[in-house]
SERO-4910 file (N, C-alpha, C, O; in steps of 0.05 Angstrom, whole numbers):
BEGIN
 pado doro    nc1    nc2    nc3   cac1   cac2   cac3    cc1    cc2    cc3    oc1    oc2    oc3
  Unk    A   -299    599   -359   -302    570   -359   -297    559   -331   -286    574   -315
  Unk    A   -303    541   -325   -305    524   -297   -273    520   -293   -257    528   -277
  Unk    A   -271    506   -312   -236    496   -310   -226    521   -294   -220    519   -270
  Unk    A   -222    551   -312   -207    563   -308   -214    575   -288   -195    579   -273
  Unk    A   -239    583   -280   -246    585   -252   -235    571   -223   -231    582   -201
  Unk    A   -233    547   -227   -225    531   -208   -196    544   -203   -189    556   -183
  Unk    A   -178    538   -230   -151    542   -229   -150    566   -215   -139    571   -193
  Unk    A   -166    586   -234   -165    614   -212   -172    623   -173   -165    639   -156
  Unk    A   -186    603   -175   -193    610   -140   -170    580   -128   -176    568   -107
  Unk    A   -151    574   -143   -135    558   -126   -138    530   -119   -127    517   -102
  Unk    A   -160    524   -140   -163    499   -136   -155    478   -163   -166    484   -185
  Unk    A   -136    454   -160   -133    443   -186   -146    430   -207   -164    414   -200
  Unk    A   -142    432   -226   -171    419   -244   -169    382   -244   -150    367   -243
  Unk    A   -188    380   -244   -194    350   -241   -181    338   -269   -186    352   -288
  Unk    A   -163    315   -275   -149    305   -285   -172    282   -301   -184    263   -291
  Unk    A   -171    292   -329   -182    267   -344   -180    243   -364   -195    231   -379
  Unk    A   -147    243   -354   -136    228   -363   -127    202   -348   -117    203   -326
  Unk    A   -131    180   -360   -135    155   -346   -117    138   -331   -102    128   -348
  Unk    A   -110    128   -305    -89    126   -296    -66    109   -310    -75     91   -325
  Unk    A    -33    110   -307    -13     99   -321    -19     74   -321    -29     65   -301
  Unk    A    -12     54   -345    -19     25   -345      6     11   -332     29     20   -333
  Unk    A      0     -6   -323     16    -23   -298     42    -30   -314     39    -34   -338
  Unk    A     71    -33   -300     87    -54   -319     81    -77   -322     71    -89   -303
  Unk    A     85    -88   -346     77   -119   -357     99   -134   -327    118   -122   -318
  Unk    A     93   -157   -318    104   -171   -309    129   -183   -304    142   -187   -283
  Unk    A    135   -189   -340    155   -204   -362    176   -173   -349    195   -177   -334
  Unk    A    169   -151   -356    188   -122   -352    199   -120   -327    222   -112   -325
  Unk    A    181   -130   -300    190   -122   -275    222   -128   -273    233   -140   -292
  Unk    A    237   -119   -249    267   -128   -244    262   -154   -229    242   -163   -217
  Unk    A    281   -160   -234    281   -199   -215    272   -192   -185    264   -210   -170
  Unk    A    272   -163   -175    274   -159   -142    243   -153   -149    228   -169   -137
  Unk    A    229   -135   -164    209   -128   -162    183   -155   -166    162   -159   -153
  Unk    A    193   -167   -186    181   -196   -180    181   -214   -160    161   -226   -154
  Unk    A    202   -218   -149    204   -229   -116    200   -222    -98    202   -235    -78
  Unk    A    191   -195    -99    177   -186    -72    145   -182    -75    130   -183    -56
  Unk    A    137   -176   -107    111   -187   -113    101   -220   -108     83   -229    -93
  Unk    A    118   -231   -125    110   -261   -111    109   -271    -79     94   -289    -69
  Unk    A    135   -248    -61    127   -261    -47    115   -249    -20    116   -258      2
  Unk    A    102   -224    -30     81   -209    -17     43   -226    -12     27   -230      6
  Unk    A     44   -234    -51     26   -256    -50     30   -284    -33     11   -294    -22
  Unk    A     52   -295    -32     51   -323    -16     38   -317     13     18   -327     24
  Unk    A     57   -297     21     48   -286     55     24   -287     64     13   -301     81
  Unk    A     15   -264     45    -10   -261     34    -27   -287     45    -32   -289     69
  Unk    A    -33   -302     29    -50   -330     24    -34   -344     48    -50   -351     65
  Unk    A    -10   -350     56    -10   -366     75    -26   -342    100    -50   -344    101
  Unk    A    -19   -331    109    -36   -313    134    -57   -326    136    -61   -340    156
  Unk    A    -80   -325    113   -105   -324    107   -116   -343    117   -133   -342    134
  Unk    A    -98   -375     99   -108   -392    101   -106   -409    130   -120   -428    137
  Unk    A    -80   -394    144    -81   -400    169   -102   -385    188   -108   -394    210
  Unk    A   -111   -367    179   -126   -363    204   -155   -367    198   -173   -362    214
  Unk    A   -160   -379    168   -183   -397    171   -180   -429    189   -198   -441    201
  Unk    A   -153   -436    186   -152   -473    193   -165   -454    224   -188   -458    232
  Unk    A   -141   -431    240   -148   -429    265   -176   -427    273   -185   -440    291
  Unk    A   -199   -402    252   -216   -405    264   -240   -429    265   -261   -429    278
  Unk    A   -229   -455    242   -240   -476    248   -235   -488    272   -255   -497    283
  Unk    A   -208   -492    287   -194   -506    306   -216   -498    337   -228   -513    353
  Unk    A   -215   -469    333   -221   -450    355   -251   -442    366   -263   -440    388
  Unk    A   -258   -438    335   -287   -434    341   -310   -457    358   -312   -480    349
  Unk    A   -321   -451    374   -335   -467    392   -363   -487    377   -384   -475    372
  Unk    A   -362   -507    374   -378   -526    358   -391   -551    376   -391   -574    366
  Unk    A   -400   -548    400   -413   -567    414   -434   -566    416   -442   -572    438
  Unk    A   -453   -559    396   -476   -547    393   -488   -572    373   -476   -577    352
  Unk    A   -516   -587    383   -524   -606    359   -532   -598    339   -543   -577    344
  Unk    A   -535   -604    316   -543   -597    287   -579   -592    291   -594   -611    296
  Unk    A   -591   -565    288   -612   -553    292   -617   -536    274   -602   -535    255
  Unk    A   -634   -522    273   -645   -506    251   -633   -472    256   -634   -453    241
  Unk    A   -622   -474    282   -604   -451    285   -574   -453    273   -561   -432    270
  Unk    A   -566   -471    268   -541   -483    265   -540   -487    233   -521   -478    220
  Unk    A   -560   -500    221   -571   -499    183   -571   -467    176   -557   -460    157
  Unk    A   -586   -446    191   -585   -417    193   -560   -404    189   -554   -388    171
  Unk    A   -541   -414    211   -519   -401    203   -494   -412    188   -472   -400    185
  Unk    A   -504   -444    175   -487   -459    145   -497   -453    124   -486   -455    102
  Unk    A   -523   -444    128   -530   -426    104   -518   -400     98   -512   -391     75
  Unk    A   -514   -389    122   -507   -356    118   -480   -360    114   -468   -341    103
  Unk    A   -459   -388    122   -437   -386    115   -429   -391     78   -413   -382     61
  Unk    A   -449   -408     80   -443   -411     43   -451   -379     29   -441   -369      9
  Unk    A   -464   -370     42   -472   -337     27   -446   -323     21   -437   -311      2
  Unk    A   -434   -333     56   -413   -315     57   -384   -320     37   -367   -304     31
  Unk    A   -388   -355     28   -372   -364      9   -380   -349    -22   -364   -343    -40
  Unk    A   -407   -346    -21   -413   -346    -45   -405   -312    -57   -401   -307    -81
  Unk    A   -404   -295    -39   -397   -260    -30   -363   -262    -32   -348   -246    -43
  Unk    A   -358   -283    -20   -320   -272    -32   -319   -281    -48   -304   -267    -61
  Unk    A   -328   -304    -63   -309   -311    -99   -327   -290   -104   -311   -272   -101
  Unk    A   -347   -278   -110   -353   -255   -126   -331   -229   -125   -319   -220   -144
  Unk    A   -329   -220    -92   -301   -205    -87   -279   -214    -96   -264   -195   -100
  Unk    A   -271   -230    -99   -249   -243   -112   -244   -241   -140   -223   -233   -151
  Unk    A   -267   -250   -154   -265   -246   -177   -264   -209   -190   -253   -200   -210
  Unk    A   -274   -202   -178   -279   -171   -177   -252   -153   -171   -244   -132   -182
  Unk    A   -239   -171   -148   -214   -158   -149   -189   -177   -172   -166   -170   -172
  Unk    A   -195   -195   -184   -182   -205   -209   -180   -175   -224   -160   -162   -229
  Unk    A   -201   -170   -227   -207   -153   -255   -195   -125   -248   -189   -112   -268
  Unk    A   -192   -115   -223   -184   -100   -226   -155    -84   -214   -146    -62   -211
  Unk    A   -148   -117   -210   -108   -120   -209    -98   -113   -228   -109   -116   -250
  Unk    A    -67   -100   -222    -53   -103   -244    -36   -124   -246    -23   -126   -266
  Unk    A    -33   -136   -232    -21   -169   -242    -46   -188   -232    -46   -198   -210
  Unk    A    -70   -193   -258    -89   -211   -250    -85   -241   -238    -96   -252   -220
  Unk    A    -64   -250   -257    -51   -284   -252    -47   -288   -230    -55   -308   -219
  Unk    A    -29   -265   -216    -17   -276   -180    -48   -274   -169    -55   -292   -155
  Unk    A    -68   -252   -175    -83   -248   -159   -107   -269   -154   -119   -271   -133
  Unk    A   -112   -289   -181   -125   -308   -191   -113   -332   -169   -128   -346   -157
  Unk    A    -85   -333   -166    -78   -357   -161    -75   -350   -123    -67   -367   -108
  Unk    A    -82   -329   -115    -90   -319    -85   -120   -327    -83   -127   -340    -63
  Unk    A   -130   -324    -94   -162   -321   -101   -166   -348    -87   -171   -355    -64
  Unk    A   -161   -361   -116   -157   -401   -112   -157   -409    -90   -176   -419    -78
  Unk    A   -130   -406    -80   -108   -410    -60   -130   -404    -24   -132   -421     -7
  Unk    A   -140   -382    -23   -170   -375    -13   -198   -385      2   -204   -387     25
  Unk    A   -211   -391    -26   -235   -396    -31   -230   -421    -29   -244   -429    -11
  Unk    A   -217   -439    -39   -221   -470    -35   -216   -484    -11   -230   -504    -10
  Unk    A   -197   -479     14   -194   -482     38   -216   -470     52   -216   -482     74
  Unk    A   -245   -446     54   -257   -438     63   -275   -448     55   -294   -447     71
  Unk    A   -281   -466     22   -294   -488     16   -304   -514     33   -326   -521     41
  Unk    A   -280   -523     34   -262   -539     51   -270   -542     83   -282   -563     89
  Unk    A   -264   -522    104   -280   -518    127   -301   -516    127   -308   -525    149
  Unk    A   -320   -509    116   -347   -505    113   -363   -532    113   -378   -543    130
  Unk    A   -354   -540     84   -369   -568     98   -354   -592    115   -364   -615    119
  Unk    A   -333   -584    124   -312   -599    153   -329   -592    171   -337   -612    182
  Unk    A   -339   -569    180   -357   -567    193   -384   -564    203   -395   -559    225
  Unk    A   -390   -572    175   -428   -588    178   -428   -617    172   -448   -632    169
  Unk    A   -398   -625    171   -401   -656    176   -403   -662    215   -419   -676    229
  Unk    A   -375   -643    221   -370   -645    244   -394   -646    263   -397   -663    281
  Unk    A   -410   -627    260   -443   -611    273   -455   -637    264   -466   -651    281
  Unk    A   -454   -645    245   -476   -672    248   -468   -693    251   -488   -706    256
  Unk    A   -450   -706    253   -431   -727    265   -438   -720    304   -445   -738    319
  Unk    A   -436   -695    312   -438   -687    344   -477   -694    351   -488   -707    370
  Unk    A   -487   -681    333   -517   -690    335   -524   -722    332   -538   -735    347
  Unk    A   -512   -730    313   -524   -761    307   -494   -775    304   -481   -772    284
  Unk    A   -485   -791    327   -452   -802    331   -457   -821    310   -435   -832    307
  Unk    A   -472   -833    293   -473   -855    275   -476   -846    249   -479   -861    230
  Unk    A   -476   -819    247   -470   -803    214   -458   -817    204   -468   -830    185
  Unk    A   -434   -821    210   -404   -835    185   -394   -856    198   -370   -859    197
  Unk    A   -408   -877    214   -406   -896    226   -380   -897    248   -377   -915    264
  Unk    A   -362   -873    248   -343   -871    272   -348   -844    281   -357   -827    265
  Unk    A   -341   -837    316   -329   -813    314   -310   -787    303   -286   -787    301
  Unk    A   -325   -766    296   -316   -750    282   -293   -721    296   -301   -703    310
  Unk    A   -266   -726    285   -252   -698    306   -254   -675    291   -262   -675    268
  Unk    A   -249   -659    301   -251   -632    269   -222   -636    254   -219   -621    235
  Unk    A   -200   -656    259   -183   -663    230   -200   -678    219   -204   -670    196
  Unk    A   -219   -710    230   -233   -725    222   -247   -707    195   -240   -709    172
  Unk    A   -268   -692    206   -284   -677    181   -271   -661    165   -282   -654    144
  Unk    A   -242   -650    174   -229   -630    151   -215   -645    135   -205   -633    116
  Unk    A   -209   -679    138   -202   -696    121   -223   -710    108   -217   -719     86
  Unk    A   -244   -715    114   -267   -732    100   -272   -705     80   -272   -710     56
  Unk    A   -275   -684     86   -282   -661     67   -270   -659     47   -279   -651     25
  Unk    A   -238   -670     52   -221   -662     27   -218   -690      5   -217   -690    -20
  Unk    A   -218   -707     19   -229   -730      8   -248   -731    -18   -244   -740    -40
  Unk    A   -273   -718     -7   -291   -712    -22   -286   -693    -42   -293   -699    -65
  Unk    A   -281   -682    -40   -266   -651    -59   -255   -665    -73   -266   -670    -94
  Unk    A   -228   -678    -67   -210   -694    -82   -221   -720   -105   -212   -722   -127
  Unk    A   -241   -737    -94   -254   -757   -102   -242   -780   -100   -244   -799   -115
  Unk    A   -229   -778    -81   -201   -799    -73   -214   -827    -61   -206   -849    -69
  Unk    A   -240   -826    -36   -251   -841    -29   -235   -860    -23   -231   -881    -35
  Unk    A   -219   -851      5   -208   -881     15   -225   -903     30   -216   -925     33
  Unk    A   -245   -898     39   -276   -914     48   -270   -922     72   -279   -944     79
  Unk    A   -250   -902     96   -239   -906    115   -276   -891    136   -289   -901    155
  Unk    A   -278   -873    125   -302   -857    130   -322   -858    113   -316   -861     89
  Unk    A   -345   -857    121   -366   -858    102   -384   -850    111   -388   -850    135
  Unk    A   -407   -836     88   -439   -833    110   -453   -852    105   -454   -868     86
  Unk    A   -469   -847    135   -483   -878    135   -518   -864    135   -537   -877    125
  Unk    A   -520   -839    145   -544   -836    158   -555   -813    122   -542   -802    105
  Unk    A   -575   -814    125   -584   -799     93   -583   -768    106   -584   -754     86
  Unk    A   -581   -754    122   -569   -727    123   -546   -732    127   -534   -714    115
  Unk    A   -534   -743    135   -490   -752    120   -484   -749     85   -467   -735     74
  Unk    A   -503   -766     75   -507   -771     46   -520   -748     34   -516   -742     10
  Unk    A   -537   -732     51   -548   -710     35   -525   -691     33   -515   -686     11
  Unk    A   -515   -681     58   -496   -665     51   -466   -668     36   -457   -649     23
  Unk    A   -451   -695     38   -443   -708     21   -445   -705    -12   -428   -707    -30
  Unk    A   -468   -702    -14   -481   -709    -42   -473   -670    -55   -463   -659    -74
  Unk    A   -487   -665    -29   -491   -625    -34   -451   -620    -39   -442   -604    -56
  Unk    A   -439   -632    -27   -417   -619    -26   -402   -632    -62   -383   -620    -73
  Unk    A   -412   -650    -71   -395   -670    -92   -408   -652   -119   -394   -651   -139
  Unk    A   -435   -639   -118   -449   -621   -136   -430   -598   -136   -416   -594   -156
  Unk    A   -425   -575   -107   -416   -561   -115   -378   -562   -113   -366   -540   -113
  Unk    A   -364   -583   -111   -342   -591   -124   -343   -585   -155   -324   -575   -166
  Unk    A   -363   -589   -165   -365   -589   -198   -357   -555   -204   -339   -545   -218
  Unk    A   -381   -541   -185   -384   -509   -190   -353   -502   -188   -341   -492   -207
  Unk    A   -343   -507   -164   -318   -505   -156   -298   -507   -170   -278   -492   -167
  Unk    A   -299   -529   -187   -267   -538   -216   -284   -524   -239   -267   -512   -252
  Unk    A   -298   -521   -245   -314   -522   -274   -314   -486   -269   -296   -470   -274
  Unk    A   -344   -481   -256   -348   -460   -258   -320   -430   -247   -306   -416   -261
  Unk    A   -323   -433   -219   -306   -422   -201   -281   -409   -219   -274   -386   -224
  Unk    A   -271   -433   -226   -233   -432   -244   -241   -419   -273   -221   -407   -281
  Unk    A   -262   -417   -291   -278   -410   -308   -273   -384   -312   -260   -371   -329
  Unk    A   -292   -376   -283   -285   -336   -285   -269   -331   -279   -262   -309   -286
  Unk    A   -250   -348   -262   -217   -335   -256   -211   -331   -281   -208   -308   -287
  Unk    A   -207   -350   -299   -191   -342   -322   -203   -320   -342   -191   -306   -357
  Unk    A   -234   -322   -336   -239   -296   -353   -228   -262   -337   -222   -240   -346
  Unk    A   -230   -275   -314   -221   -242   -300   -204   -233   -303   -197   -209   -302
  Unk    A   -188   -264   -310   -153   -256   -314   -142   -235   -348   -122   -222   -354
  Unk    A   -169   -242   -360   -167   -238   -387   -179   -210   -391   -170   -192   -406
  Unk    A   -202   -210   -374   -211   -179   -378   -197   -154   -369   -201   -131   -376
  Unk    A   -175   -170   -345   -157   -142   -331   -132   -137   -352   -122   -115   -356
  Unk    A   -120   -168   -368   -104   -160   -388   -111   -144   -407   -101   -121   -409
  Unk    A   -129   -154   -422   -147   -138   -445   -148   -106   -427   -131    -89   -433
  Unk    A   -163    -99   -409   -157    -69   -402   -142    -51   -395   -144    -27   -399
  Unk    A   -121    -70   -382    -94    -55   -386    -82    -51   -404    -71    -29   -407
  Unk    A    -79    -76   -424    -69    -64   -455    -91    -44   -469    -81    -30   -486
  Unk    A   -108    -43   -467   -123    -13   -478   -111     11   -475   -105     29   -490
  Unk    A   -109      4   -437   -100     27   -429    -68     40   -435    -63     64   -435
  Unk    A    -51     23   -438    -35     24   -452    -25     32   -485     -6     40   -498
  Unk    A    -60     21   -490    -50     28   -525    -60     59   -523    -53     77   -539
  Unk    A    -74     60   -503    -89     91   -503    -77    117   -499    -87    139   -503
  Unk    A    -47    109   -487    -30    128   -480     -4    131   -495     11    151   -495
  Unk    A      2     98   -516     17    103   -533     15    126   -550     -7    133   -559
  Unk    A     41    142   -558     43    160   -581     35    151   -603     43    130   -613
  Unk    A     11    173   -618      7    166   -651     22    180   -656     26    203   -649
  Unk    A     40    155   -685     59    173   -697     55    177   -724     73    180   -740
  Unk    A     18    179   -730     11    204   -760     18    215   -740     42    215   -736
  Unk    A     -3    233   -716     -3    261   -701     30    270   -701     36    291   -712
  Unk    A     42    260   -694     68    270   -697     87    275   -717    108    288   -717
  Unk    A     72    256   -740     81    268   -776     60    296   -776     66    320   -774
  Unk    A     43    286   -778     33    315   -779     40    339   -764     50    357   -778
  Unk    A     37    344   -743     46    367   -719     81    378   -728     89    401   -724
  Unk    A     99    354   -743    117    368   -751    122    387   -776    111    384   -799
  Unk    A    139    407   -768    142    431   -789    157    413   -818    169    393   -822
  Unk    A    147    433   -833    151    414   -857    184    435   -869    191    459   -868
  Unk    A    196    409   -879    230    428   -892    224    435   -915    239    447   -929
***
């Protein structure tokens, strides 16, 4: 047989049994939970700081052009490529919840800059977009505004590509609470559900072990 072949020339047999199911959460020690939680905080703060930085940093004196739409297009791709990664790595955490609430924590600040900075690019092309000068806090606060639906009417668009993209960003706000938070919670559900399989899969049956015992 192959198996025994392998074993014989020194090589180990491939293991087909499915890896150990994670500890439940609720089980960890108070230390092993606090350094999980706060491996994730670090985590997400790092992240999200070195998105604010590469908004702060990155060079944007460039007017709003069809080279510049080119690469706000390729940035929403690139939004649209991590919540898929994200959600992908939900499913296959063993603590989905913290990983869901990193995810979040994420994706919505890189939301966030994105269109901060196709307000900013078109506010620099046309200074009468939002009827004042725009700073990059200016657009990373009118952005969140919008997100929020808070509308203090301190800013506004005035020009119909202000309002178009405005309009683009208040549509996918919806995707964003509705859809987005949607699959988090399903991912969160499909990595529970698989780990308790995997768990029930390694539990002892105890017929097999009525049975297998010698009888008095």
């Amino acid at each position: 047989m192959t198996g025994q072949a392998d074993v014989a020339n020194g090589q180990p047999m491939a293991s087909t049994e499915p890896p150990p199911a994670p500890v439940p959460f609720d089980l960890l020690t108070h230390y092993q939970r606090r350094r999980l939680v706060t491996r994730a905080v670090v985590r997400t703060i790092a992240t999200v700081a070195g998105v604010v930085a590469i908004y702060f940093l990155l060079p944007m004196d460039r007017p709003m052009n069809p080279v510049t739409v080119a690469e706000l297009v390729l940035g929403a791709a690139v939004l649209i490529a991590i919540i898929g990664l994200q959600i992908w790595r939900i499913t296959q955490s063993a603590y989905p919840g913290i990983r869901a609430v990193e995810a979040l924590a994420f994706t919505i600040p890189v939301f966030f800059f994105l269109f901060a900075t196709a307000y900013y690019l078109t506010n620099h092309s046309t200074p009468a977009s939002f009827g004042t000068p725009l700073t990059r806090t200016d657009a990373m606060y009118f952005s969140s505004t919008v997100f929020t639906t808070v509308g203090f009417g301190d800013i506004t668009a005035k020009t119909e590509t202000a309002r178009i993209l405005t309009t683009i960003q208040m549509w996918i706000d919806l995707l964003i609470v509705g859809l987005v938070v949607r699959l988090g919670v399903n991912a969160v559900k499909y990595s529970q559900q698989r780990h308790a399989a995997v768990a029930l899969s390694q539990a002892p049956n105890p017929q097999s072990e009525t049975h297998d015992s010698p009888m008095t």
